[in-house]
C-alpha positions as CSV (number, residue, x, y, z in Angstrom):
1,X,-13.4,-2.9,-70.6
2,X,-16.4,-4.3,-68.7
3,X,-14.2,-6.6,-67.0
4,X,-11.6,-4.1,-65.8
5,X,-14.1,-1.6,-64.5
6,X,-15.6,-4.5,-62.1
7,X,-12.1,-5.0,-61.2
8,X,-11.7,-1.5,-60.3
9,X,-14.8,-1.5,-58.7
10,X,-14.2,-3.6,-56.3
11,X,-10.2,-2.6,-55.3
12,X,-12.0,1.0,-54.8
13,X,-14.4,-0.8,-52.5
14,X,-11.5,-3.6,-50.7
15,X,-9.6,0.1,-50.0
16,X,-12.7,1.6,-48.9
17,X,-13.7,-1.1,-46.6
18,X,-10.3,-1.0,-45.2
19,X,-9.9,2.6,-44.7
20,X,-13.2,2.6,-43.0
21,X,-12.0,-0.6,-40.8
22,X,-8.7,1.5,-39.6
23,X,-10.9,4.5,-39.1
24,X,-13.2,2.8,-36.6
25,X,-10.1,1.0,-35.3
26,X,-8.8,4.7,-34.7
27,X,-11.6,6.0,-33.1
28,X,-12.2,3.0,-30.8
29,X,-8.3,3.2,-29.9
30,X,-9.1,7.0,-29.3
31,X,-12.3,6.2,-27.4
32,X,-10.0,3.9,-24.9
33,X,-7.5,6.6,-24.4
34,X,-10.1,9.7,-23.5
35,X,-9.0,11.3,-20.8
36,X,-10.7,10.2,-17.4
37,X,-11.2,12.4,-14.4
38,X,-10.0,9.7,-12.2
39,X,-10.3,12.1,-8.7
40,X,-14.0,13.5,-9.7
41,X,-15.5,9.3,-10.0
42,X,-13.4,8.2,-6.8
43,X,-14.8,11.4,-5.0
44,X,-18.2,11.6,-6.3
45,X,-18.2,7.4,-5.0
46,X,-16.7,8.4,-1.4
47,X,-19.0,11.8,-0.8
48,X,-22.6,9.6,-1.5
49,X,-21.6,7.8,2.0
50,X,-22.2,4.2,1.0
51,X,-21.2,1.0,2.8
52,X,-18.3,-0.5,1.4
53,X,-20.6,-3.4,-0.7
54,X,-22.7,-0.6,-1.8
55,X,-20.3,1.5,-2.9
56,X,-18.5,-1.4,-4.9
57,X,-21.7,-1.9,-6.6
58,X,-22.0,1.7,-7.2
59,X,-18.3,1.9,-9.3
60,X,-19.0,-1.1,-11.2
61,X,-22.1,0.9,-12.8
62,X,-19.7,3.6,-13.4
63,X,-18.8,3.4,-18.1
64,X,-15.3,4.5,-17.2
65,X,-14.7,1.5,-14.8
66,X,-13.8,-2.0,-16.0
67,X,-14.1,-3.3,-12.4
68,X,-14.3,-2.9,-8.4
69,X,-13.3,-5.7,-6.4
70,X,-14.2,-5.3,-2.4
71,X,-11.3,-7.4,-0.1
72,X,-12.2,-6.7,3.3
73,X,-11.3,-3.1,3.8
74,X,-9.7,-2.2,0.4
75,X,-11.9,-1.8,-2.9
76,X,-9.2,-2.1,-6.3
77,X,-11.1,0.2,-9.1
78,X,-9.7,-0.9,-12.4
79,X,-10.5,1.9,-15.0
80,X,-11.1,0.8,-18.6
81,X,-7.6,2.4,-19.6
82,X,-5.9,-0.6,-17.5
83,X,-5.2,1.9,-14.5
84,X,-5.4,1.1,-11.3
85,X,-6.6,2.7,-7.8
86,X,-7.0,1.3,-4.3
87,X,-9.3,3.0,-1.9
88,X,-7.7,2.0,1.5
89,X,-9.2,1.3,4.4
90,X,-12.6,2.4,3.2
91,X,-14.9,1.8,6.5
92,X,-12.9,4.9,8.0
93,X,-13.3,6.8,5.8
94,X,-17.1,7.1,6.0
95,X,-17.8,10.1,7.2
96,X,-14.2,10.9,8.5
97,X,-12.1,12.0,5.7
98,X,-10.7,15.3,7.2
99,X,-9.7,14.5,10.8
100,X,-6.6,14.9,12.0
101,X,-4.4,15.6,15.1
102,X,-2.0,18.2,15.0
103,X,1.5,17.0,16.5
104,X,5.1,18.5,17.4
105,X,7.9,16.2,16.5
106,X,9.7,16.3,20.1
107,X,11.6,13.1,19.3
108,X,15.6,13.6,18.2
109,X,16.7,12.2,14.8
110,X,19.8,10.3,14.2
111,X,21.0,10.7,10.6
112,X,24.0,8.8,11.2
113,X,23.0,5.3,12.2
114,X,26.0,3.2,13.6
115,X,26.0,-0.1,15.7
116,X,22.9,-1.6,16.1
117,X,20.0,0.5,14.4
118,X,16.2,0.8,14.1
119,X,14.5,2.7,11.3
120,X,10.7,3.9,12.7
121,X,8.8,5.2,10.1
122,X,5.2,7.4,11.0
123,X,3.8,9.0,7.9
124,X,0.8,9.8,9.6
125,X,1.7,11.6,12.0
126,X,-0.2,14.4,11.6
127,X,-3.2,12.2,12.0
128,X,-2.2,9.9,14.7
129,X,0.7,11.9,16.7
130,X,4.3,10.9,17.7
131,X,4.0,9.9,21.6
132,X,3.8,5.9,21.1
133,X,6.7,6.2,18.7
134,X,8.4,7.7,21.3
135,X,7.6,4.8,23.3
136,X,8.5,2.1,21.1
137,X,12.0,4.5,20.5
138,X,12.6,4.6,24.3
139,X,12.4,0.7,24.8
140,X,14.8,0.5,21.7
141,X,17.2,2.5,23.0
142,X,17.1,0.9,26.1
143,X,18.2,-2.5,24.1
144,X,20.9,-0.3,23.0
145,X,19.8,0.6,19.8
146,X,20.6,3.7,17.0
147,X,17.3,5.0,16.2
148,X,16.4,7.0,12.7
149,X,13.2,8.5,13.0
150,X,11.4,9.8,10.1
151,X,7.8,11.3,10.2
152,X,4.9,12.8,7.7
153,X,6.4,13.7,3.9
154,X,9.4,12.5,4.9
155,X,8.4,9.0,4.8
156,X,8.0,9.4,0.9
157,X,9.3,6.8,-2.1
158,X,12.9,7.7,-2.1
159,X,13.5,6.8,1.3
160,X,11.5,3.6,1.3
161,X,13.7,2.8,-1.9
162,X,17.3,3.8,-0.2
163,X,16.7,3.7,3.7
164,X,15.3,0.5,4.6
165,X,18.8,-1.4,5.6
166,X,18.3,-2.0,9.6
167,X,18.4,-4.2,12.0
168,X,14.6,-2.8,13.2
169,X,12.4,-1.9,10.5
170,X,8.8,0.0,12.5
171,X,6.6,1.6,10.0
172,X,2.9,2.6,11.1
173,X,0.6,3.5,7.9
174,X,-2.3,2.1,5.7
175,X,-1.8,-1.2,3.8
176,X,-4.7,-2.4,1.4
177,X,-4.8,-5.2,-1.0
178,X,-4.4,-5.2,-5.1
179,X,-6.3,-7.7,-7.2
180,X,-5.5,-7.0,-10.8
181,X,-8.0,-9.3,-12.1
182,X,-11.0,-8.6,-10.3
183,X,-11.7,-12.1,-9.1
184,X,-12.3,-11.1,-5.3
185,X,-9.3,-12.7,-4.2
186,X,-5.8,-10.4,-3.1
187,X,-3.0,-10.6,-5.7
188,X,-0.3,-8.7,-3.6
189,X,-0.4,-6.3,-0.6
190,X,0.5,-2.9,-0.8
191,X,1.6,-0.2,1.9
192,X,1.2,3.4,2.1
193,X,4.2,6.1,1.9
194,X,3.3,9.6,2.8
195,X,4.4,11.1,-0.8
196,X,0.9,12.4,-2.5
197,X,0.1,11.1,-5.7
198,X,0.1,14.1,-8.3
199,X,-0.1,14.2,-12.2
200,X,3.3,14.1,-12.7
201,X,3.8,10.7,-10.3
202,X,3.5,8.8,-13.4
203,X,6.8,10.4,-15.8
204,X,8.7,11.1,-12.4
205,X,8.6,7.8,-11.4
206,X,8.0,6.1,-15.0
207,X,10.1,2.8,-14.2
208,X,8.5,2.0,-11.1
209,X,5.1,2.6,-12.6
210,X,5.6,0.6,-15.4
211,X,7.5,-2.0,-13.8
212,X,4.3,-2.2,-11.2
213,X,6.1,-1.0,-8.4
214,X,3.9,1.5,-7.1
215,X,-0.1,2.1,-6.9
216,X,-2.0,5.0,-6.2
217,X,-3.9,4.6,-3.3
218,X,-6.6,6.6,-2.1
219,X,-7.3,7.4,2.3
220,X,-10.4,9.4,2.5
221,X,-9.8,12.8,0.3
222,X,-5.8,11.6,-0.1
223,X,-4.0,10.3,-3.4
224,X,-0.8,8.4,-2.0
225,X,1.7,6.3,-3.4
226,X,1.7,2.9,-2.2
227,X,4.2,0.5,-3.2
228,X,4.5,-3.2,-4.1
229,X,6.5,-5.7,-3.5
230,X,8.4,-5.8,-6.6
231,X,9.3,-2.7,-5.5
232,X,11.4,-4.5,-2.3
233,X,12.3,-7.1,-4.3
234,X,13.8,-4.5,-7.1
235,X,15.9,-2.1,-4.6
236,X,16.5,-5.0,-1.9
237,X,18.4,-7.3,-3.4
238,X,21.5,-10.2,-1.7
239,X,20.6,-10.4,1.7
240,X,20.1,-6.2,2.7
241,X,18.2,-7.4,5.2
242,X,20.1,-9.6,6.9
243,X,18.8,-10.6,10.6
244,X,16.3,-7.7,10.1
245,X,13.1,-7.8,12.0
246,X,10.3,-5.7,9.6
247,X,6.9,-4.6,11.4
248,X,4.5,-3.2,9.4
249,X,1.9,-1.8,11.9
250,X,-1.0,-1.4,9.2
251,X,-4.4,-3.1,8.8
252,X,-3.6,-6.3,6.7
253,X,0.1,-6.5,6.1
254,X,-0.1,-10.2,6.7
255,X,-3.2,-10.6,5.1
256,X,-1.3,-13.1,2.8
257,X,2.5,-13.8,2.7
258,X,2.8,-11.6,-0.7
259,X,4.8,-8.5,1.0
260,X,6.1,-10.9,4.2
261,X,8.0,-13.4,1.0
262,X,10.1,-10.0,-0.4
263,X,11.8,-9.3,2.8
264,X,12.3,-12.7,3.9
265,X,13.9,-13.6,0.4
266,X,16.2,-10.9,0.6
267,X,17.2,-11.8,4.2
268,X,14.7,-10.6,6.9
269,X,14.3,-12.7,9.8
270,X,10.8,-11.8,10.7
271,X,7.9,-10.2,9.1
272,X,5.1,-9.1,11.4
273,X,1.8,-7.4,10.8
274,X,-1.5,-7.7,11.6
275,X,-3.7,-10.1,9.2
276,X,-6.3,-8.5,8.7
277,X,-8.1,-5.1,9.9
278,X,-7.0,-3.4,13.2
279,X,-8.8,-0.4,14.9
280,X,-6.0,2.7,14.8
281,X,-5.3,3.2,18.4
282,X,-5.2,-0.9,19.5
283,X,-2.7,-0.8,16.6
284,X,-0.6,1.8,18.3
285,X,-1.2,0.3,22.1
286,X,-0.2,-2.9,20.4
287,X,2.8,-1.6,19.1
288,X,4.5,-0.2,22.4
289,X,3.3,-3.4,24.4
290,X,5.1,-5.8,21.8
291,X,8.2,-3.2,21.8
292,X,8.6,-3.6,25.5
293,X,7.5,-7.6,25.4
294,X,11.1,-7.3,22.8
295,X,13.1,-5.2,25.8
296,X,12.4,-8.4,28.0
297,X,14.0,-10.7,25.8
298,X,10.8,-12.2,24.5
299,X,11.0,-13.8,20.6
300,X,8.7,-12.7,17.5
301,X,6.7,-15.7,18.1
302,X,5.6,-15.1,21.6
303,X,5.1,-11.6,21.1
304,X,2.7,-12.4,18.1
305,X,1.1,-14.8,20.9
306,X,1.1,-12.6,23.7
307,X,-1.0,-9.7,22.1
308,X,-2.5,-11.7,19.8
309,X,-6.0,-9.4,18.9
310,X,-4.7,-7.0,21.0
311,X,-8.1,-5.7,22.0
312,X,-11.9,-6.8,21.5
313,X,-12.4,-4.6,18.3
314,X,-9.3,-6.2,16.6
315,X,-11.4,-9.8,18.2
316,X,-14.3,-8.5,16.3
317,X,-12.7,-8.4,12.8
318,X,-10.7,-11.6,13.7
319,X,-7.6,-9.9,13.0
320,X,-4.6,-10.9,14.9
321,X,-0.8,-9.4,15.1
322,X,1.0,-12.9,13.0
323,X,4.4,-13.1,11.9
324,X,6.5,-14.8,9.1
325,X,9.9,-16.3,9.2
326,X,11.8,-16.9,12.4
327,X,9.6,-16.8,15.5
328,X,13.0,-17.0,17.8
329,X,14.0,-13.7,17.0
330,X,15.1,-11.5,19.7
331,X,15.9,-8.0,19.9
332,X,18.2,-8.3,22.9
């Protein structure tokens, strides 16, 4: 009888152990899943007015956050339930999260594109206006082009997934880099839409999010969703873009060749952007000079050459307007 009650001894102890192992197992899962008030760290980081390696330093201290990772002008905050947010370009943001410009939208929109066509895409137009679109539309239509013009909240995910299929893709927003691993180095670019990241972005748009085609990315007191490549490479498949030019008039587009490859393998001739950051209004300036360097018959190439830094604050960060693909495109 001795023997037996030893025996049930320690099966009531082995169950024990194990229900108590499951149970801490269960509260640590439970631990990981706590909710996080993503927008109250991110803001409380962005309102104390740090310099970018400050304000790393001050998100890796934060319990919630497995990692910050500074590239240049984007900072990737991984949160220790494996979500991700990129604060882009951070240095303007200090101090200048609510300005804006007001703007009318005088320029007609096509909805019907035949013949030749150019899709220009301005999400922030409320903060940067519409009059060097116009520009860049005007030398386009002088080269006889169809022109779709799509401003603000219209520029959201749906379009970028279903609208992209031109001869002339312009689109002037905020690009950052993701690095998923926290090593310092850029895994993938990513680029801005104007559609605002909510609490439902997640279930609404549940294979993209899973399938790491989308980001939220954060511009001063903004949530937006940016997109990845696999996102082009998902939606843009056999050649859509074939003979397509694609400029992407952000800071950093070209930082790498990880956005520039998706296009290309799916049939653009030319990706340009600039490599790394750009001051706002050389980026626009930029933009209508290379249009109307295009309108005299000049190829991607020599445009790239031509403007090069396109102003001594873009010489300051080294960045310069650089293409991929075919530098003998022409628009003519």
């Amino acid at each position: 009888m001795g023997l037996n009650q030893n025996k049930k001894i320690t099966i009531i102890l082995i169950i024990t152990i194990f229900f108590s192992a499951t149970l801490t197992t269960a509260q640590t899962e439970e631990k990981t899943k706590e909710k996080i008030n993503y927008k109250s760290i991110i803001d409380q980081g962005i309102n104390l007015q740090l310099q970018p390696t400050d304000l790393q330093t001050w998100f890796e201290s934060q319990p919630k956050i497995k990692f910050a990772s500074l590239i240049q002008n984007s900072l990737t905050i991984k949160f220790i339930d494996d979500s991700y947010t990129v604060l882009l370009d951070i240095t303007s943001q200090i101090g200048n999260q609510n300005k804006k410009i007001t703007t009318e939208k005088q320029i007609n929109q096509q909805q019907k594109l035949t013949g030749k066509t150019a899709v220009i895409l301005n999400p922030s137009e409320d903060r940067y206006g519409y009059r060097y679109c116009k520009k860049i539309i005007q030398s386009l239509e002088r080269m006889q082009y169809d022109i779709l013009y799509k401003a603000n909240d219209e520029v959201n995910l749906n379009f970028i997934e279903n609208n992209l299929s031109a001869e002339v893709v312009y689109m002037n927003t905020h690009a950052g880099y993701w690095d998923t691993d926290g090593d310092g180095t850029s895994d993938t670019v990513i680029i801005a839409t104007a559609e605002p990241w909510t609490n439902e972005t997640e279930t609404t748009y549940e294979f993209e999010y899973n399938n790491q085609m989308i980001l939220k990315g954060i511009l001063g007191d903004t949530e937006l969703i940016t997109f990845t490549p696999h996102l082009i490479d998902h939606y843009y498949q056999n050649n859509t873009f074939s003979n397509t030019m694609i400029y992407m008039a952000t800071c950093e587009a070209s930082y790498d060749d990880s956005m520039a490859k998706v296009f290309l393998n799916n049939g653009a001739e030319t990706y340009i952007g600039w490599d790394g950051m750009t001051v706002s209004w050389l980026n626009r300036i930029s933009s209508i000079r290379a249009f109307k360097l295009f309108n005299l018959g000049f190829t991607s190439e020599q445009v790239c050459k031509i403007i090069r830094y396109g102003g001594f604050y873009n010489r300051l960060f080294r960045s310069k307007l650089t293409f991929f693909g075919n530098g003998d495109l022409k628009l003519k």
